[in-house]
Structure formats: structure tokens, C-alpha cells
C-alpha positions in Angstrom: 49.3 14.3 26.9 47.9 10.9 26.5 48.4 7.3 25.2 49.0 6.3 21.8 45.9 4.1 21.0 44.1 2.1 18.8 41.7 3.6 17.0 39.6 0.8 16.4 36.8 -1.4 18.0 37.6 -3.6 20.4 36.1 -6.9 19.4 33.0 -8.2 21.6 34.3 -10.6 24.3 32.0 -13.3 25.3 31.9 -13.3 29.5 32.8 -15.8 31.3 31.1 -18.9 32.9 27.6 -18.8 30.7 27.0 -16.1 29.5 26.3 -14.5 25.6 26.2 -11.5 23.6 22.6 -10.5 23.9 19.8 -9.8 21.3 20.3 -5.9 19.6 19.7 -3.1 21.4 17.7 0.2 20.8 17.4 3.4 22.6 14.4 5.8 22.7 16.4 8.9 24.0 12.8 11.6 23.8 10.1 9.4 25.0 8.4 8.9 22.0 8.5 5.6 21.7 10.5 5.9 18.2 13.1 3.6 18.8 16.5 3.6 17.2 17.0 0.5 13.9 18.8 -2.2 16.0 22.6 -2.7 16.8 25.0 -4.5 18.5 27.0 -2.0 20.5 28.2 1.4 21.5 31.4 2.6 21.2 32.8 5.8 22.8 36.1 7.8 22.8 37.3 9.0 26.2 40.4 10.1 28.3 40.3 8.2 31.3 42.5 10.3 34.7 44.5 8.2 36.8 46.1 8.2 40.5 48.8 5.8 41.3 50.6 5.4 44.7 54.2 4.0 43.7 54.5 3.0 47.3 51.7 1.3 48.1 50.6 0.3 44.5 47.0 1.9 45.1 45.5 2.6 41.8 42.4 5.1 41.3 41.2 5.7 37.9 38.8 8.2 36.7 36.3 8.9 33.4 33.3 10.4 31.9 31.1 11.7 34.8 33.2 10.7 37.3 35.5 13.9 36.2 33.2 16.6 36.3 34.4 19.1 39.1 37.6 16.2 39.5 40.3 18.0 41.1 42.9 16.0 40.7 46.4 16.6 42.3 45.1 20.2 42.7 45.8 21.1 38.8 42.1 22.0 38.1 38.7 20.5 37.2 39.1 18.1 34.6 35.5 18.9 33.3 33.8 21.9 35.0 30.1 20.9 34.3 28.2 17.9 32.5 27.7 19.6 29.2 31.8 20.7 29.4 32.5 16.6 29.6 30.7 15.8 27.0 30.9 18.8 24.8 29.3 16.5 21.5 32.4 16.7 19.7 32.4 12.8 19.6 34.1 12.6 23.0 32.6 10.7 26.0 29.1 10.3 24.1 28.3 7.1 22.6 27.5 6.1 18.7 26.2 3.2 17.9 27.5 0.2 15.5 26.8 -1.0 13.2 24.1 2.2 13.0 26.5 5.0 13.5 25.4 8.3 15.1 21.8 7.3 16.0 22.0 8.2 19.9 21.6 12.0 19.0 18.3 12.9 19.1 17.5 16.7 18.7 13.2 17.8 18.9 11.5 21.0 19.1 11.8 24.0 17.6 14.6 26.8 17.7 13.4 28.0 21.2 12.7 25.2 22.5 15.3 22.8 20.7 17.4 20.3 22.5 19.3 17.3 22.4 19.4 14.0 24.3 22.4 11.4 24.2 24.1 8.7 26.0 27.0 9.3 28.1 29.0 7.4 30.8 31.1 7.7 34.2 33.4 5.3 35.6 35.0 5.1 38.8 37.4 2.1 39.6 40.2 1.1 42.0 42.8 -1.1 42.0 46.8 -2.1 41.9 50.0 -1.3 40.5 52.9 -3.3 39.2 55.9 -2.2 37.3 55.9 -5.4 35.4 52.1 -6.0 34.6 50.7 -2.9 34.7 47.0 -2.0 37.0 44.7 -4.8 37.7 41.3 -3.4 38.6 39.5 -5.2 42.1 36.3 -3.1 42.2 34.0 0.2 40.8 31.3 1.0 38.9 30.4 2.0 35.6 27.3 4.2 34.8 25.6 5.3 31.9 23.7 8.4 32.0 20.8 10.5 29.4 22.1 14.1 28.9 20.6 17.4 27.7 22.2 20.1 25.5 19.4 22.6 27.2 21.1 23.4 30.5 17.2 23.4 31.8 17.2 19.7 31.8 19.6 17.8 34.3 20.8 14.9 33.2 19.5 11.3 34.6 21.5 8.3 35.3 20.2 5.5 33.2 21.9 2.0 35.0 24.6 1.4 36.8 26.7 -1.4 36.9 29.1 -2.7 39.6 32.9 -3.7 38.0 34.1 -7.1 38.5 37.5 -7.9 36.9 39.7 -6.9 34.0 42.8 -4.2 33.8 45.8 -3.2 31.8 48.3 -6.2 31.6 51.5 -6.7 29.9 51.2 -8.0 26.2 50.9 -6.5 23.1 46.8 -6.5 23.3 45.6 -5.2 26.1 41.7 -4.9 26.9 39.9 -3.7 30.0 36.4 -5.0 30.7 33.9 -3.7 33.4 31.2 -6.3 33.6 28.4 -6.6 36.3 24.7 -7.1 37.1 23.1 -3.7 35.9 20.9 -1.6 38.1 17.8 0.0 35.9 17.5 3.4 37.4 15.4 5.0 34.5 13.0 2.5 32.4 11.8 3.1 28.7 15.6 4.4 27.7 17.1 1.0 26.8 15.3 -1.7 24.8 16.3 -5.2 23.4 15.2 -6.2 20.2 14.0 -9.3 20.2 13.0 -10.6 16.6 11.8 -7.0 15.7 9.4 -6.6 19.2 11.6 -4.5 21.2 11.6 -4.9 25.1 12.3 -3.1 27.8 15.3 -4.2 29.9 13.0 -3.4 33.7 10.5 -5.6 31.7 13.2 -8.1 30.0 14.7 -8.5 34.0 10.8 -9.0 35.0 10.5 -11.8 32.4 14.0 -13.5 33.2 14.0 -13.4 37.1 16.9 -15.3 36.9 18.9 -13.6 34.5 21.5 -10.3 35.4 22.2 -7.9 31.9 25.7 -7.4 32.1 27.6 -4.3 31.0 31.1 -4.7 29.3 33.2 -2.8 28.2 36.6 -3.6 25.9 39.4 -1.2 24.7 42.5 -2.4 22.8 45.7 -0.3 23.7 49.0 0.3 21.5 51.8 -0.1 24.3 49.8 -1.8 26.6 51.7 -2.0 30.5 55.0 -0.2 28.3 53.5 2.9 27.7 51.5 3.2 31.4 55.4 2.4 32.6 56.8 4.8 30.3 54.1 7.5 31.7 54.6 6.9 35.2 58.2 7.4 34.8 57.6 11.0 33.2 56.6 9.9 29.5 53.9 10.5 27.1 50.9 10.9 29.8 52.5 11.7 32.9 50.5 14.6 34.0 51.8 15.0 37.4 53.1 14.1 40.8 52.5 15.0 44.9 54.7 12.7 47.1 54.3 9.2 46.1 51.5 10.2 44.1 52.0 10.1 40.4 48.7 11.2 37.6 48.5 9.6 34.2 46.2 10.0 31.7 45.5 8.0 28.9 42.9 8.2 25.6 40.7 5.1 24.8 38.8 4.1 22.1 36.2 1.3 23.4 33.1 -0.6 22.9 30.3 -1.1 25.3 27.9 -4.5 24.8 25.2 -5.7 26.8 24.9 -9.1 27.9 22.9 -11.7 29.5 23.1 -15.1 30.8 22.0 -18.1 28.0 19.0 -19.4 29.6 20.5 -22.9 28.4 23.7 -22.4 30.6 21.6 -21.7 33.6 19.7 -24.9 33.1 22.6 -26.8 33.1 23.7 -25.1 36.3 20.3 -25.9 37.4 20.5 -29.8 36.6 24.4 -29.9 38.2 23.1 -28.5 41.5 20.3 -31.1 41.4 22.8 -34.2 40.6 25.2 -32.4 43.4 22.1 -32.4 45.9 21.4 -36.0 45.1 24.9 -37.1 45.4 24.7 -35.6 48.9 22.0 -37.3 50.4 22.9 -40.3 48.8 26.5 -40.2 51.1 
């Protein structure tokens, strides 16, 4: 059972304290160096698995990879394997927008055919309130390169540390996971910048000062209601041991990349210099 949800596109949120949307991205998924045309973002549909302690208010929350052999509560694996979480039906892989469906890439030939796409896992933790819903404190969000041919393990592309968001009470609720990506696997994700597209390890090498950020925004019909209403047996209650209650909810999101405005940190630049000056001169 899950969450009644909006099945629309979260609009982009601009981060906080400097920071921009980012040039386009494209993604070369077979290391051919064809690159996908251009876009924005990615947006993916997923059911996310969730652990709340009504006694203490300890919130675990689980999705994408972070499921696969995911016992929760003892009721069974969630997903059994990589290739049964993503299963291509649209659920857990990303599309792209404003270029829909260009992060499937299939090569070869009938014996030897496979296809490569994007996926995800996120792992977060956090707290519960029976008035404003989970607040997340920390995680990680990781986007991985998966294989239909069983032959091919899947790689993790980046990973991304969480820094803030959750579900709070309002009629619009949107959950962002935002932090300094780690590049674990190079020539997968590109920016295009005015049609040359580059690298993100080489964007990074360029821009030593500069972090790409991931977020990631959901809106949710029911918002800190409908997580209430599940914890207390409703639509999406899957389950309780003890204290322990399991939820489960289905989100529609969008995933944007982001870096700071190289304007923004020399502003931040000049302000430490005037702050420095101001010191010596006391």
C-alpha cells in the first residue's frame, strides 16, 4: 500500500547560500562517447521503505539500491537482486526532461545485446514528530550504471552525502538530498557547456573550488497527514515489531545537478578579505 502522490515534477529548487542550477547535463551510458541531446534533469518514480520508532522518534528510510536483499521487519526482501529493483518498467530508473527516455541505451547484437541505465539508492536517517512529520539529519544518495546482462555488475557512478530537507506539515511537501558529490566512475556524466560537453572529474578539476551538488525534490499529496495516517494503520502502514512501525510510501521526483555560481564565491571571497582587514585593523 503506498501514498497518494503527485504525479508530477517537482519544480527545480535553487540551493541555498550561492548556489545555481547548473549548465545541461548528458550521459554516455556505453562508452562511446555518443552523448545524450542535453537536459535539465532526471526524474524517477520510486517507493521509498520506512522504519519509525514511536518512542524514541528514530526515523530510517530506505530506496532504490538501498533495498535490494532489505529485510525489513522480517517480512521479506524488498528487492531480491539489482535487476529485480529496477525491473525497467519505469520504476527506480531515471528519464530524462525535457528529452524523455534517453538514459536507455541497448548495443550489440541478439547474443550479445544489453542495456545500460541510470539508477539510484538512498539511505537516510532522521526524526519523527506527530505534528510535523520526519525531518532528515544525515545519509546518502547514490546513483549507480546498471546492466540488463546479468554478466555485467553494476557500478556506482557518485555519491553524494544528504544535508537537510524532510517531510513537513503543509499542503506541499518536498524532500531534497543535496551534497558535495563524490565521482566514483568518470566519462558517465557530462555538462554541456555551450554545446562542448565536459566531464564532471574534469569540470571539478577546472573549478577547484566548486562542489556539484545533487538534489533531489518530490511533491506529496497529504504531506505529514497521510505519513500520520499511515503510522496509525492507514494507507501505507506495512507493519509493526514493538515500538517499531514500517511505512511505505510512492514518490514521483526530480533529480538536478548543481554547482556553486563562481560569482557568489567571489563575493564570499571579497567579504572574508574585508572581515580579515577589519580584524587587524582592531
Amino acid at each position: 500500500m503506498k501514498f497518494n502522490v503527485l504525479k508530477a515534477l517537482a519544480m527545480t529548487s535553487v540551493l541555498a547560500f550561492g548556489t545555481a542550477h547548473a549548465d545541461s547535463i548528458q550521459v554516455d551510458l556505453n562508452g562511446d562517447t555518443t552523448l545524450t541531446a542535453a537536459f535539465e534533469e532526471l526524474s524517477v518514480d520510486y517507493n521509498s521503505h520506512t522504519l519509525i520508532d514511536l518512542q524514541t522518534g528514530a526515523v530510517h528510510t530506505y530506496a532504490g539500491t538501498a533495498l535490494i536483499n532489505n529485510n525489513i521487519l522480517n517480512l521479506g526482501e524488498v528487492y531480491t537482486s539489482f535487476d529485480d529493483m529496477s525491473a525497467l518498467g519505469g520504476v527506480n530508473t531515471f528519464t530524462s526532461a525535457p528529452n524523455t527516455n534517453v538514459l536507455r541505451i541497448e548495443e550489440g547484437g541478439t547474443l550479445f545485446q544489453k542495456e545500460s541505465y541510470l539508477t539510484f539508492g538512498v539511505d537516510l536517517i532522521g526524526t519523527f514528530d506527530i505534528t510535523t512529520g520526519i525531518t532528515y539529519t544525515s545519509g546518502t544518495l547514490d546513483l549507480w550504471q546498471g546492466y540488463t546482462n546479468a554478466n555485467i555488475a553494476p557500478v556506482k557512478v557518485m555519491t553524494s552525502t544528504f544535508s537537510a530537507g524532510g517531510l513537513t506539515a503543509g499542503n506541499q511537501d518536498v524532500l531534497s538530498i543535496s551534497g558535495a558529490a563524490d565521482i566514483l566512475k568518470d566519462g558517465v556524466m557530462f555538462f554541456d557547456q555551450n554545446g562542448t560537453p565536459v566531464g564532471f572529474k574534469e569540470y571539478l578539476a577546472a573549478k577547484p573550488l566548486a562542489d556539484i551538488y545533487l538534489t533531489i525534490d518530490q511533491n506529496v499529496t497529504g504531506g505529514a497527514a497521510a505519513l500520520i495516517t499511515a503510522v496509525q494503520g492507514g494507507e501505507g502502514f506495512m507493519g509493526q515489531d514493538g515500538s517499531t512501525v514500517y511505512v511505505s510510501a510512492n514518490h514521483n521526483a526530480s533529480l538536478t545537478f548543481d554547482v556553486p555560481e563562481p560569482t557568489s564565491l567571489a563575493i564570499l571571497g571579497l567579504g572574508l578579505l574585508a572581515f580579515a582587514g577589519t580584524r587587524r585593523k582592531a
